[in-house]
C-alpha positions as CSV (number, residue, x, y, z in Angstrom):
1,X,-6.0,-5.5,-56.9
2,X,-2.6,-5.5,-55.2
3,X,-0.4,-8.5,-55.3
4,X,-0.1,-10.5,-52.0
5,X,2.7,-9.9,-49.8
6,X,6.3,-12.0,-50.5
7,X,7.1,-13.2,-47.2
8,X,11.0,-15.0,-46.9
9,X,10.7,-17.9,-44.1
10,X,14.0,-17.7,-42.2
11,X,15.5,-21.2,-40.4
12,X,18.3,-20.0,-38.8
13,X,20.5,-23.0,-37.5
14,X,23.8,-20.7,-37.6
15,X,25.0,-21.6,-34.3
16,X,25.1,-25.0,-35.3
17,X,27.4,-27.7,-36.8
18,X,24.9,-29.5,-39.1
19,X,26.0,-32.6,-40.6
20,X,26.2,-32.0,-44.4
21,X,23.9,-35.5,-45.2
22,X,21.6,-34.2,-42.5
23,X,21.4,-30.9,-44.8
24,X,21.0,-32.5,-48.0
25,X,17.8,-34.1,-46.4
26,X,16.4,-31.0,-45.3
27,X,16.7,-29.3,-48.1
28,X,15.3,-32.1,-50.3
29,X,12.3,-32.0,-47.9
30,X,11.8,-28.2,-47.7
31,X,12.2,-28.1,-51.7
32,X,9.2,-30.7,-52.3
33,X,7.2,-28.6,-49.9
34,X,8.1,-25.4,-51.6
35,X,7.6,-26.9,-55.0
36,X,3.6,-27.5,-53.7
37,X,3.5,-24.1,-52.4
38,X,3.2,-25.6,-49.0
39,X,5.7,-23.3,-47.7
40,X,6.6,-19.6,-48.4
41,X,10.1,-19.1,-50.1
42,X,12.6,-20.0,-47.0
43,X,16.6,-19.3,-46.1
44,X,18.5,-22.2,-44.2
45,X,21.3,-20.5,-42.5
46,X,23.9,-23.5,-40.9
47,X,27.2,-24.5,-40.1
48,X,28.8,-27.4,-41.2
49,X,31.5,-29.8,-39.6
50,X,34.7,-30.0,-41.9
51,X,33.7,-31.2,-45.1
52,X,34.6,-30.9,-48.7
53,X,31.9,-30.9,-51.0
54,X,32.1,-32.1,-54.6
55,X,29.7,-30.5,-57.7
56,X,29.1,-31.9,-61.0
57,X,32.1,-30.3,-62.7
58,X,34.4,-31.5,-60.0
59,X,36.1,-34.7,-59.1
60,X,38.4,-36.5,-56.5
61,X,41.6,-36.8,-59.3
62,X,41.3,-33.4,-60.5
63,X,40.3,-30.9,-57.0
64,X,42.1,-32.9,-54.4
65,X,46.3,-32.3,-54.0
66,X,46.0,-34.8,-51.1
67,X,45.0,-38.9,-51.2
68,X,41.2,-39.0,-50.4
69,X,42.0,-41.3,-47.3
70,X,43.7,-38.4,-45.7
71,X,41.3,-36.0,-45.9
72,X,39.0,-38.4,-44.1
73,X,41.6,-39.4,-41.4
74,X,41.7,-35.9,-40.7
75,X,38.3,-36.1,-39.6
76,X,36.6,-34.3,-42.5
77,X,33.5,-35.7,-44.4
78,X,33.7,-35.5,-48.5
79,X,30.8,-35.6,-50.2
80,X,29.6,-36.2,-54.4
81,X,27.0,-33.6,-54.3
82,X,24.6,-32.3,-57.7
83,X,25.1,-28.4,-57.5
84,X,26.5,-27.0,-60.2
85,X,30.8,-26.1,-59.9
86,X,33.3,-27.7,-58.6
87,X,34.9,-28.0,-55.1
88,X,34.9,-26.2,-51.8
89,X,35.0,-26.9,-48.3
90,X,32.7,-26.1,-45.4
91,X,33.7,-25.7,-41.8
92,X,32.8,-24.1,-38.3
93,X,33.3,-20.8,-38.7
94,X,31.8,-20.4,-42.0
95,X,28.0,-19.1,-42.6
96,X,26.1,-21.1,-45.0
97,X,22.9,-20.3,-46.6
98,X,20.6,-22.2,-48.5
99,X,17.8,-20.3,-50.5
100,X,15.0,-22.9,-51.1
101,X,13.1,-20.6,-53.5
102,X,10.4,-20.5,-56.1
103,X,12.0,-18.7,-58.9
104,X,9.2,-19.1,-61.2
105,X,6.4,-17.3,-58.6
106,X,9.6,-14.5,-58.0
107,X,9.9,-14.0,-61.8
108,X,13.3,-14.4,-62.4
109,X,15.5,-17.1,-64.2
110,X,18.8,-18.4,-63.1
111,X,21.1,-16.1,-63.9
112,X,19.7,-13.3,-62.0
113,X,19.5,-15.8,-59.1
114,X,23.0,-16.0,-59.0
115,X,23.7,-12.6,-59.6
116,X,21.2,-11.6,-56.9
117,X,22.9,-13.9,-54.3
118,X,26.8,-12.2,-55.3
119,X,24.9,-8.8,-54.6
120,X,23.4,-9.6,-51.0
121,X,26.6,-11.0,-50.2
122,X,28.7,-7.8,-51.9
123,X,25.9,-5.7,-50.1
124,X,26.7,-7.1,-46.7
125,X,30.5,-7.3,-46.6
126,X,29.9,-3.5,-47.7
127,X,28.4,-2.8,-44.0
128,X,31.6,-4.2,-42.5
129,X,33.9,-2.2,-44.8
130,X,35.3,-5.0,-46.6
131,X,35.0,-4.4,-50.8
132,X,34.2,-6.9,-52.5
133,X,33.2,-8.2,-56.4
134,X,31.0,-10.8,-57.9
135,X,30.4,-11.5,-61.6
136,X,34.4,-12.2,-62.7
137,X,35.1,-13.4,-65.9
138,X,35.2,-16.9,-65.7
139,X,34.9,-17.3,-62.0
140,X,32.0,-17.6,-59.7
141,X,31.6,-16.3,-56.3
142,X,32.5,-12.9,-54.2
143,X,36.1,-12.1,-54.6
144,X,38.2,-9.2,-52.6
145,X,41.0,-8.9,-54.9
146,X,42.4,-12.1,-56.2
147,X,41.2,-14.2,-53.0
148,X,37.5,-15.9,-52.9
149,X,35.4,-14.7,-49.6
150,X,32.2,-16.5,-50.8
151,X,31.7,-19.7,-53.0
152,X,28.3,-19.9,-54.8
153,X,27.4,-23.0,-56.3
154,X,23.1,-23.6,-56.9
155,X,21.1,-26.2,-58.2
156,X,17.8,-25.5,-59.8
157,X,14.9,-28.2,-60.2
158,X,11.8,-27.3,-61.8
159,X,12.0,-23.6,-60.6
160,X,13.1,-24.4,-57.0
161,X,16.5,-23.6,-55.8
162,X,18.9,-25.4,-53.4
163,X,22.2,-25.0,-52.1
164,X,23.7,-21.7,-52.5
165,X,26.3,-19.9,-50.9
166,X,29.3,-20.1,-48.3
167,X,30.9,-17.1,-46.7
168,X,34.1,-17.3,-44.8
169,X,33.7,-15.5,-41.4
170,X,36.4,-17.0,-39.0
171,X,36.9,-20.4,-40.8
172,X,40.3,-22.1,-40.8
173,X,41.5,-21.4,-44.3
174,X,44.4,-24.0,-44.2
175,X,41.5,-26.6,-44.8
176,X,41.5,-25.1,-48.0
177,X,45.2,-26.4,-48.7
178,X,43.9,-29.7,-49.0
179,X,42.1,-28.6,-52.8
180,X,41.6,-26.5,-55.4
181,X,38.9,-24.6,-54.3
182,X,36.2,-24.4,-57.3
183,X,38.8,-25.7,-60.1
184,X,40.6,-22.1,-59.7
185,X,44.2,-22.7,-59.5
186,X,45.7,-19.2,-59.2
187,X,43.9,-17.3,-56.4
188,X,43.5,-17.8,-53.0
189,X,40.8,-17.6,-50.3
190,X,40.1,-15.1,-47.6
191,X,37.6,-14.2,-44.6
192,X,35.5,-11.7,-43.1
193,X,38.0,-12.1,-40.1
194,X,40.9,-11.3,-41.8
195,X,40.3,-8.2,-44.5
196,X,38.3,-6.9,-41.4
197,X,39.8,-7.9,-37.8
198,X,37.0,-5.3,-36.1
199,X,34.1,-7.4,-37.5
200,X,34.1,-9.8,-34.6
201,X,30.8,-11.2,-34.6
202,X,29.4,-14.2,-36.7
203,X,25.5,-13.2,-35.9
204,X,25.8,-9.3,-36.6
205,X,27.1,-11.0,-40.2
206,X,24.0,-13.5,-40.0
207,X,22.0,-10.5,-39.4
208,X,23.2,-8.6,-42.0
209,X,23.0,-11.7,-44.8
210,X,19.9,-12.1,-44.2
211,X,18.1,-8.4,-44.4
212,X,20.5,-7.9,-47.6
213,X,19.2,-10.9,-48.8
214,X,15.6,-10.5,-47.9
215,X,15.7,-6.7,-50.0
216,X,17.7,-8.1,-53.0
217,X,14.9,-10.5,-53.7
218,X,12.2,-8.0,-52.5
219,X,10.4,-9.5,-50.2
220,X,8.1,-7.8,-47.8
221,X,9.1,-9.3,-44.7
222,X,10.7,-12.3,-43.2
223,X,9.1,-14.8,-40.9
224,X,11.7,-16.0,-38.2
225,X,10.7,-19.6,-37.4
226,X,12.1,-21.4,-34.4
227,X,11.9,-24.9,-34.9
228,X,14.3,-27.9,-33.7
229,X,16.2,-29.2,-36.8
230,X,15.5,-32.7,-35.8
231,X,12.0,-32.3,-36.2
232,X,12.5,-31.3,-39.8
């Protein structure tokens, strides 16, 4: 008797700025659903307006070189959040993407989960010539030389994942200034843009996250569902 077929449910919000509390809820939502199998496995793929993000390793004393009340007069948004790390921005320009998966009907346990997402993302920077490298001693994320291209940071609840990963495209890396991104003092951060100036579009990268993605986990195909994020 053959299995049934793994089918990855795509939202893909990429051309828009989400509001980070907006995508807390959504996730939250599209978690309980996945939890009772209400929903196949699904990929949120977003934007974010300027705002720093805080996991539960990080803090306001320790990650910020900047008073708090600048960061927010700059018009950026900072936000305590329960992933695992510590802290990173998220801006326009940057692709986010957050896996709400089952792990336990895929069959795999966290740390393959976060090795599988450094792969799709080292599989898809491949197609744009840029070389990259996950699974650094010490260090999480997708790294091209000493600078950070992609931060990973996941929470997993009773099987089902949320958050997950953001990869520089064309984001304004001076935001990153403002901290030290994931508690890593030493190495910078870098962008699609910049170690590849010819890769000039964001959905040919969305494109390419996503089928990388999709094949990493094995799933036998994707369903591309077109609905309005404020429905959600």
């Amino acid at each position: 008797m053959s299995s049934a077929r793994r089918v990855l449910r795509v939202l893909d919000w990429s051309h828009s700025l989400v509001p980070y509390s907006q995508a807390l809820h959504l996730q939250d939502k599209q978690a309980l659903l996945c939890k009772q199998r209400a929903i196949p496995d699904t990929l949120i793929l977003l934007q974010h307006p300027p705002t720093y993000t805080i996991g539960k390793r990080g803090s306001l004393e320790s990650d910020f070189k900047v008073p708090p009340e600048d960061v927010i007069y700059s018009g950026a948004e900072i936000h305590h959040i329960p992933r695992g790390g510590e802290t990173t921005f998220h801006g326009p320009g940057q692709l986010v993407a957050y896996p709400i998966l089952n792990l336990r009907r895929l069959g795999i346990g966290a740390r393959a989960y976060v090795e599988g997402l450094e792969d799709a993302v080292i599989a898809t920077l491949s197609r744009f010539s840029i070389d990259a490298q996950g699974r650094q001693p010490g260090l999480t994320g997708v790294w091209t030389g000493n600078k950070k291209i992609c931060a990973i940071g996941v929470k997993i609840s009773h099987g089902i994942t949320t958050h997950g990963l953001a990869l520089n495209y064309s984001t304004k890396l001076e935001y990153f200034s403002s901290i030290v991104p994931c508690g890593v003092l030493d190495r910078g951060v870098t962008s699609v843009s910049l170690e590849n100036p010819e890769a000039k579009s964001l959905d040919l990268l969305n494109d390419a996250l996503t089928e990388e993605f999709a094949a990493h986990f094995k799933y036998d195909a994707m369903e591309d569902c077109k609905i309005d994020i404020d429905s959600l």
